[in-house]
N, CA, C and O atoms as a CHARMM CRD file, in Angstrom:
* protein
*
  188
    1    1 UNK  N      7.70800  -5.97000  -5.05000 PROA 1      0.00000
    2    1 UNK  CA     7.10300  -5.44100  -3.85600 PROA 1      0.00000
    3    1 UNK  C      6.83700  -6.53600  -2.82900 PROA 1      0.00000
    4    1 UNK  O      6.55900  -6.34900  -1.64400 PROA 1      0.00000
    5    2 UNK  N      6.96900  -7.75600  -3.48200 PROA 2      0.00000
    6    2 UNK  CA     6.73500  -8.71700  -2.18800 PROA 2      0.00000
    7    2 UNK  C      7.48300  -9.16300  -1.41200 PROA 2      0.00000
    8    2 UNK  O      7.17700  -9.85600  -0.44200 PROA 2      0.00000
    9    3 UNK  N      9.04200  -8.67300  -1.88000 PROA 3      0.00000
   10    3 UNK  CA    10.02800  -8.54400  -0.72800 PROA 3      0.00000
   11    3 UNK  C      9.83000  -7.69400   0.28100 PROA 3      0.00000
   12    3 UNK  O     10.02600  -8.08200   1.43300 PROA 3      0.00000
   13    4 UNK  N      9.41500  -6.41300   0.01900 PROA 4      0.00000
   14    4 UNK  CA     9.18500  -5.13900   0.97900 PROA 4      0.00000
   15    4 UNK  C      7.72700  -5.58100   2.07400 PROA 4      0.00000
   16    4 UNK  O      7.51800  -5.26500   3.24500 PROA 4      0.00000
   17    5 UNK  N      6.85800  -6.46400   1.06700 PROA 5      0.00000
   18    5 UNK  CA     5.48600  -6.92300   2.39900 PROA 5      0.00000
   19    5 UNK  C      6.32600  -7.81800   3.20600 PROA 5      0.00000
   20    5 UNK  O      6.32700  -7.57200   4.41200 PROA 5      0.00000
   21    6 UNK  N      7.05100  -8.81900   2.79400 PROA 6      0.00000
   22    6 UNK  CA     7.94300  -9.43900   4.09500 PROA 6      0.00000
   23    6 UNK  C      8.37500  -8.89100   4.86500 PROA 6      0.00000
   24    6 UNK  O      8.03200  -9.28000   5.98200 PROA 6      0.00000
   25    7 UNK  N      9.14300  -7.95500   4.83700 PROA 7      0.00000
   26    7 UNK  CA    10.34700  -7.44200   5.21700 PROA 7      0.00000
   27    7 UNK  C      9.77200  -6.00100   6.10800 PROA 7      0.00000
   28    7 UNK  O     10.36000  -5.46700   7.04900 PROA 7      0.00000
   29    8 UNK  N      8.77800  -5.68200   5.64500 PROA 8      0.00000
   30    8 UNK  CA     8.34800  -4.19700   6.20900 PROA 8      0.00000
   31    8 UNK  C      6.64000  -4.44300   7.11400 PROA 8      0.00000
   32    8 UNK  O      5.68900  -5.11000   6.70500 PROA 8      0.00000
   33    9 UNK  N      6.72700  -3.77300   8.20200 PROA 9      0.00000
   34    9 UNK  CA     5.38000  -3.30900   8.49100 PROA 9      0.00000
   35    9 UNK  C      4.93300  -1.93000   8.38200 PROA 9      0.00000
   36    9 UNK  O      4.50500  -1.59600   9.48600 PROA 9      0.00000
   37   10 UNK  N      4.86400  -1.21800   7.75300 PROA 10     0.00000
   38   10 UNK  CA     4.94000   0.23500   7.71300 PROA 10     0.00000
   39   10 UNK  C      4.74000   0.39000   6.13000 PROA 10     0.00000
   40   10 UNK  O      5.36300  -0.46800   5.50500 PROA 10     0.00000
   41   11 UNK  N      4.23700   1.01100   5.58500 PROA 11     0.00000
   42   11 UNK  CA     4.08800   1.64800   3.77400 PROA 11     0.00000
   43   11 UNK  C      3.83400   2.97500   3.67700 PROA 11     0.00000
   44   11 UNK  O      2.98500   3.79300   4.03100 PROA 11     0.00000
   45   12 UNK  N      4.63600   2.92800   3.20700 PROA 12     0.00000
   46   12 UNK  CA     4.46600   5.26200   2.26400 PROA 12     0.00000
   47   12 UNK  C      4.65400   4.69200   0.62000 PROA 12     0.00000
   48   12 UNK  O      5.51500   3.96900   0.11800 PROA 12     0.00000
   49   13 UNK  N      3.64200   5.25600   0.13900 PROA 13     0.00000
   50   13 UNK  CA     3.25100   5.04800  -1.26100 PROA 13     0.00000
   51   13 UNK  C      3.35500   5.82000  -1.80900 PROA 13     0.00000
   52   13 UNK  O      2.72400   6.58700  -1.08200 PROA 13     0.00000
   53   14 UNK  N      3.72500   6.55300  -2.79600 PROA 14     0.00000
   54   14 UNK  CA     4.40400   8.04800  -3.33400 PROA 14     0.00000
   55   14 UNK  C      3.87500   7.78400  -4.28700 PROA 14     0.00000
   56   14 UNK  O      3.65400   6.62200  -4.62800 PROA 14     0.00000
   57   15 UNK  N      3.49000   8.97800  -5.05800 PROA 15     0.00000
   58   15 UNK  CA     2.64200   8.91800  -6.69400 PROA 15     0.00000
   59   15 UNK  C      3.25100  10.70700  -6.71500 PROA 15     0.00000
   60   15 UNK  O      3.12700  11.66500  -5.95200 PROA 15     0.00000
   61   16 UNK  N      3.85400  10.49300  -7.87300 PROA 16     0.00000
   62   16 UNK  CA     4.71400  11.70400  -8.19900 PROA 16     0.00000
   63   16 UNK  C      5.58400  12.05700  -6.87100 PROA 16     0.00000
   64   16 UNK  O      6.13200  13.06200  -7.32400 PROA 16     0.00000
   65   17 UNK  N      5.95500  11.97200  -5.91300 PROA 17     0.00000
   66   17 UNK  CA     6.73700  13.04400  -5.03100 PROA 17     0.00000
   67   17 UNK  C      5.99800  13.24100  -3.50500 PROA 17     0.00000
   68   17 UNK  O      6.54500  13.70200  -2.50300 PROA 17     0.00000
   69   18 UNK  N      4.49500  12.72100  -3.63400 PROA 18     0.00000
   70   18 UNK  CA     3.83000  12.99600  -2.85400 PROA 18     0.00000
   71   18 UNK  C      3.34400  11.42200  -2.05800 PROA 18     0.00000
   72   18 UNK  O      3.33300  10.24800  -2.43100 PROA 18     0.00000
   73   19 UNK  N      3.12300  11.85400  -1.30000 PROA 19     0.00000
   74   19 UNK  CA     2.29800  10.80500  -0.39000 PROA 19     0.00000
   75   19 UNK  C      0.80500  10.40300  -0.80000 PROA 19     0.00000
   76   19 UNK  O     -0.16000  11.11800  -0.53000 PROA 19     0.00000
   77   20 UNK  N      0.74300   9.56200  -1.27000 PROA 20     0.00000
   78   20 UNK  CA    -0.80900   8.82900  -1.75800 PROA 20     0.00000
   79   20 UNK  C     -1.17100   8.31200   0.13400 PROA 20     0.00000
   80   20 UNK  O     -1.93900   8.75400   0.98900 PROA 20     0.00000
   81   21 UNK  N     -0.19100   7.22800   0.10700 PROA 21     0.00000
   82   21 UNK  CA    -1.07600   6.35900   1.62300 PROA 21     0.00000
   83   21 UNK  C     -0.07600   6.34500   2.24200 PROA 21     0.00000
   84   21 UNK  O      0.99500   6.63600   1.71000 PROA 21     0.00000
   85   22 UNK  N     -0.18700   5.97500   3.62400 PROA 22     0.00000
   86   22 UNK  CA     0.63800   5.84400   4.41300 PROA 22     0.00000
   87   22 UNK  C      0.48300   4.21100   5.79800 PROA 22     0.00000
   88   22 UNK  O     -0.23300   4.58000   6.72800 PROA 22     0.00000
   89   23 UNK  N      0.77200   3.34500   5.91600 PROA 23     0.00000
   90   23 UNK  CA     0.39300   2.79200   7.18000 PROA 23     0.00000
   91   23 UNK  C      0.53800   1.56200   6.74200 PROA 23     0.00000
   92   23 UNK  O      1.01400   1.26000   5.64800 PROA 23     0.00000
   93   24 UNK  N      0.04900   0.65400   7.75200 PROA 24     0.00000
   94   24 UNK  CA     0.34500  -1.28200   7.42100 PROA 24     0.00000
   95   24 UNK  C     -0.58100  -1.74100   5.95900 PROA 24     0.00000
   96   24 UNK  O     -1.47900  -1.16400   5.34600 PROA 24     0.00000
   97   25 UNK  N     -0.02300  -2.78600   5.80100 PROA 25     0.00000
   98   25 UNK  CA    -0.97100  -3.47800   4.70100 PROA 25     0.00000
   99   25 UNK  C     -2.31300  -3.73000   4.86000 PROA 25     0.00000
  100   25 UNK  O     -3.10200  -3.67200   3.91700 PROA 25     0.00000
  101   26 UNK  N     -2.65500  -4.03200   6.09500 PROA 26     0.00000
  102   26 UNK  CA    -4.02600  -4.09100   6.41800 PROA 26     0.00000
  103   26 UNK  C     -4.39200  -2.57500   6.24900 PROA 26     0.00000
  104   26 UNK  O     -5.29300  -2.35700   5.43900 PROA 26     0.00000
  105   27 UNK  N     -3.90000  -1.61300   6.81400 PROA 27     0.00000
  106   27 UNK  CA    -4.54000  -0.16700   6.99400 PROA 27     0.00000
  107   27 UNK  C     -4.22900   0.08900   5.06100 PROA 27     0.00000
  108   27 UNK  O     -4.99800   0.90300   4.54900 PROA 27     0.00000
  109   28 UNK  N     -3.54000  -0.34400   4.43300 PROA 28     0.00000
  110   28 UNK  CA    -3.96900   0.39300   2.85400 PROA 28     0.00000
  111   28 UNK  C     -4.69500  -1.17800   2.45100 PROA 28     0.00000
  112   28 UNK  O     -5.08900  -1.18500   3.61700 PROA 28     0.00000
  113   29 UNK  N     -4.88700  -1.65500   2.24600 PROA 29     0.00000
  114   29 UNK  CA    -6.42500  -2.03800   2.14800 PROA 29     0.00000
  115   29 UNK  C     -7.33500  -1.78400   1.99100 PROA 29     0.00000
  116   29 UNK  O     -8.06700  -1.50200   1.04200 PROA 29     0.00000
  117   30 UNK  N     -7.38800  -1.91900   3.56000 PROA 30     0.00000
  118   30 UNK  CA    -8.67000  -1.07900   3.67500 PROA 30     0.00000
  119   30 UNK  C     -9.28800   0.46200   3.09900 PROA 30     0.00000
  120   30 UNK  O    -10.34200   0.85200   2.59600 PROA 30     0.00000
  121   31 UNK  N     -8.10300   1.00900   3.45300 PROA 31     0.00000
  122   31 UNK  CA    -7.99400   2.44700   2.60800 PROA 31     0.00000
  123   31 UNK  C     -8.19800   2.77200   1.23900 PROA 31     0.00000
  124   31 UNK  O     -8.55700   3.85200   0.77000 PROA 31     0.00000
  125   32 UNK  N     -7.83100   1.33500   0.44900 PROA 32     0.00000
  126   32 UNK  CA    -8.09600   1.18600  -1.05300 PROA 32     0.00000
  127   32 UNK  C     -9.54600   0.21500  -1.26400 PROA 32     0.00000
  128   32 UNK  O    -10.15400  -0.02900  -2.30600 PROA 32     0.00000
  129   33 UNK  N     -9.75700  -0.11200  -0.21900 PROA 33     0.00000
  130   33 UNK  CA   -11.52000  -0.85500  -0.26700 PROA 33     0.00000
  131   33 UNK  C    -11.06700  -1.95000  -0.18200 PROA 33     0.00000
  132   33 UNK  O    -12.02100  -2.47000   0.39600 PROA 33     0.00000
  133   34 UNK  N    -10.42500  -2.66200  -0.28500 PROA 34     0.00000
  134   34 UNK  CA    -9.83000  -4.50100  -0.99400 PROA 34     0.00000
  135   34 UNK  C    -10.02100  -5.37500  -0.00600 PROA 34     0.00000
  136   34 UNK  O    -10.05400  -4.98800   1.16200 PROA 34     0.00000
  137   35 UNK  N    -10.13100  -6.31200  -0.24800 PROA 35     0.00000
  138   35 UNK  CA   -10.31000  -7.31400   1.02500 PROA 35     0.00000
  139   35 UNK  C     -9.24000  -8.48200   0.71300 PROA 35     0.00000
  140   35 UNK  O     -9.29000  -9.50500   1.39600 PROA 35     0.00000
  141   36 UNK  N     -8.35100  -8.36000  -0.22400 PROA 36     0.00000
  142   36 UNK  CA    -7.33100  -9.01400  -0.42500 PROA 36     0.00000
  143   36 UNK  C     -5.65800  -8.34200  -1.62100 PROA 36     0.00000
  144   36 UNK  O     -5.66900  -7.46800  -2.48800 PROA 36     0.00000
  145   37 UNK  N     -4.83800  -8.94400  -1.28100 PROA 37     0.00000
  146   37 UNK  CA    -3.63200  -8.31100  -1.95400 PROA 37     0.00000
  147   37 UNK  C     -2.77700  -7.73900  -1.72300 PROA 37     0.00000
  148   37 UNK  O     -2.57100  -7.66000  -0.51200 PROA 37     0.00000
  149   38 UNK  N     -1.79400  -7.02300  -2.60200 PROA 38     0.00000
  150   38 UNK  CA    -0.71400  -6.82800  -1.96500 PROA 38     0.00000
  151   38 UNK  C     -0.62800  -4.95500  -2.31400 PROA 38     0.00000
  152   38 UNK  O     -1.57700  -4.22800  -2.60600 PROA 38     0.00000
  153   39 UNK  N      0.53600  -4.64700  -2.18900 PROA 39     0.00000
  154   39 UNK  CA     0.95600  -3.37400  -2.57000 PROA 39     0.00000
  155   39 UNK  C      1.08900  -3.14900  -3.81400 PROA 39     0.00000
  156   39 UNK  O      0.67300  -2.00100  -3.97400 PROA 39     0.00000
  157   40 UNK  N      1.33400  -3.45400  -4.52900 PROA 40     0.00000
  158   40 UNK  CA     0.70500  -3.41400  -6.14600 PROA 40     0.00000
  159   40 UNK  C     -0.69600  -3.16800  -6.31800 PROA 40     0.00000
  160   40 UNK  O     -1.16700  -2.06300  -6.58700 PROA 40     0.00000
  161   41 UNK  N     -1.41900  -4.33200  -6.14100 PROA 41     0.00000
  162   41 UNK  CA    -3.14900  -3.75700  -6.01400 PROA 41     0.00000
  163   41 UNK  C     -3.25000  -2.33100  -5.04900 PROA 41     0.00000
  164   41 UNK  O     -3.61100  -1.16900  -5.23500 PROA 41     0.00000
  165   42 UNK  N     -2.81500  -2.98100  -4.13000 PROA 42     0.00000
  166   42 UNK  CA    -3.22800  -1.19700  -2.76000 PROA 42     0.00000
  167   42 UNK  C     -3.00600   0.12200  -4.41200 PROA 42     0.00000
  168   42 UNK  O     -3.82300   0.72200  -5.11100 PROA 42     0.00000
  169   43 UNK  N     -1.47400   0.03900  -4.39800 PROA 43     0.00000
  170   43 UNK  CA    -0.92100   1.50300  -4.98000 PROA 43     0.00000
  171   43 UNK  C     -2.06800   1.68500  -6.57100 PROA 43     0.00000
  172   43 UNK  O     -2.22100   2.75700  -7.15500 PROA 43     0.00000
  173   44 UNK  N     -2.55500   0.71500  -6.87400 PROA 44     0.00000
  174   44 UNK  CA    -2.69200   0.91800  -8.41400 PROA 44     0.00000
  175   44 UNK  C     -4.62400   1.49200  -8.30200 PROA 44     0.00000
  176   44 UNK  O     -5.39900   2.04000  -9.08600 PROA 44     0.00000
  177   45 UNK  N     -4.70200   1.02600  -7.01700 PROA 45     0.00000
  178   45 UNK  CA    -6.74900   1.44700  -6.52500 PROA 45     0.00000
  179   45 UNK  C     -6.14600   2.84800  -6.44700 PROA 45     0.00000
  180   45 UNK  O     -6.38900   3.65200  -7.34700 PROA 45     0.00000
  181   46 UNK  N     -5.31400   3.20200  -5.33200 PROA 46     0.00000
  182   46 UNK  CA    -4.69000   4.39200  -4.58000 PROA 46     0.00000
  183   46 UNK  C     -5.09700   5.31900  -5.95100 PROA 46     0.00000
  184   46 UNK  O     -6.17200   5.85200  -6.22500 PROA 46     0.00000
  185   47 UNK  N     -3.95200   5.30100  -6.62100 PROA 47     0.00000
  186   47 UNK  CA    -3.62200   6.03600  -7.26200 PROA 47     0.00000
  187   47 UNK  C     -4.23500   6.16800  -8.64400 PROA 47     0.00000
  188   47 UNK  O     -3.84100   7.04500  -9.41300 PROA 47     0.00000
């Protein structure tokens, strides 16, 4: 996933089929409470 935080500003996080989060790394963050990390941490609070 830490190719995709380089490479992307934008995240859709899917858990089964569906949309968990949607938006920048800062906006799932925050959305997952965190004040640090990546999309791994975000998806694994998320979900």
């Amino acid at each position: 996933m830490t190719e995709a935080e380089r490479i992307c500003d934008r995240f859709i996080l899917l858990n089964h089929g569906r949309i968990a989060a949607i938006g920048t790394l800062a906006q799932l963050l925050e959305q997952a409470g965190l004040t640090s990390g990546g999309l791994e941490e975000v998806f694994l609070e998320i979900v």
